[in-house]
C-alpha atoms as one frame of an Amber mdcrd trajectory, in Angstrom:
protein
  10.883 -11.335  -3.031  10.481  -7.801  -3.566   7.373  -6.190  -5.921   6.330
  -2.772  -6.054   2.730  -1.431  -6.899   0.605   1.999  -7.462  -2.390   2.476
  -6.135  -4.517   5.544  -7.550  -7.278   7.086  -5.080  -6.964   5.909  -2.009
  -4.387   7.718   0.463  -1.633   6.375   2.336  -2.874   6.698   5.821  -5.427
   4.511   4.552  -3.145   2.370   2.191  -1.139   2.196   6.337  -4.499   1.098
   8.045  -5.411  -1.447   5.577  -1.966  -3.137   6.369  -2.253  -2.942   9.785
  -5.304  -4.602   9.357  -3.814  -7.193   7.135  -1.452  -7.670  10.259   0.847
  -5.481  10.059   2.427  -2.591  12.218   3.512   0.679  11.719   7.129   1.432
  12.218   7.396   4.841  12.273   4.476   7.849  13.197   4.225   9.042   9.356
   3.147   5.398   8.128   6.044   5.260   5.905   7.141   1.614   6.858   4.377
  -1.170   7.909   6.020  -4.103   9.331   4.467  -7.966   9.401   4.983 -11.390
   9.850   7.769 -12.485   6.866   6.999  -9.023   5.275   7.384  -5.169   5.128
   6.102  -2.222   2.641   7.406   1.017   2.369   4.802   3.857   1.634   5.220
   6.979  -0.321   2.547   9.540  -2.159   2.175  11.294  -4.472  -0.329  13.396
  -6.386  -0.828  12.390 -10.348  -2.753  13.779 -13.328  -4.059  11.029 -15.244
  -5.755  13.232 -17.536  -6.370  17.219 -17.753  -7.286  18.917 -14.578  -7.818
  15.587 -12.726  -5.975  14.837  -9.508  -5.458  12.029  -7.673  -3.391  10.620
  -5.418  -1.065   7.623  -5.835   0.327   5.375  -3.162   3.506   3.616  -3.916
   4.123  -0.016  -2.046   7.082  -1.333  -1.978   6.827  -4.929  -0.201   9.352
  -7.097   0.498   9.420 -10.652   2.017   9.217 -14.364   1.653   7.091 -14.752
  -1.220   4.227 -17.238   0.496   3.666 -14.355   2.800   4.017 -11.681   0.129
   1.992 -13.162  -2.679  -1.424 -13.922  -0.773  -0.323 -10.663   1.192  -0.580
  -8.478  -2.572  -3.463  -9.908  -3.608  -5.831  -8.888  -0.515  -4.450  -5.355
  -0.057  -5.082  -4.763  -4.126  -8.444  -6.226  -3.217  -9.033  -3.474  -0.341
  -7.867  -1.122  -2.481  -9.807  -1.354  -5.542 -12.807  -0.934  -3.579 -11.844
   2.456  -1.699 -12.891   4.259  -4.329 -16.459   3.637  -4.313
């Protein structure tokens, strides 16, 4: 299985430590590639202007794996995420 998601507001050092805290491990010193257990995501950033003068920054996931590791995998990272912002 392979998905990938945006993620607006939080960074991806953070985006990196959340995984790492979902078990993964980094692969590489820039956080680019977390590794886990039947999984992997590949990190990149970006800054976006949703509207006007309004920055953010967006994380890009791309996660591979078996798809019973992936799915509940997904769902608690967009949970972590959601709540960075506030």
């Amino acid at each position: 299985m392979e998905e990938t998601r945006e993620f607006r507001g939080i960074s991806k050092r953070l985006a990196a430590n959340y995984l790492e805290g979902l078990g993964g491990e980094r692969r590489d010193e820039a956080g680019d590639r977390i590794e886990g257990e039947r999984w992997s995501a590949a990190l990149s950033e970006r800054k976006v202007n949703p509207m006007g003068s309004i920055t953010l920054n967006e994380v890009e996931i791309r996660f591979e794996g078996e798809t019973e590791a992936l799915e509940p995998l997904i769902e608690r990272f967009a949970q972590k995420a959601m709540r960075a912002g506030g």
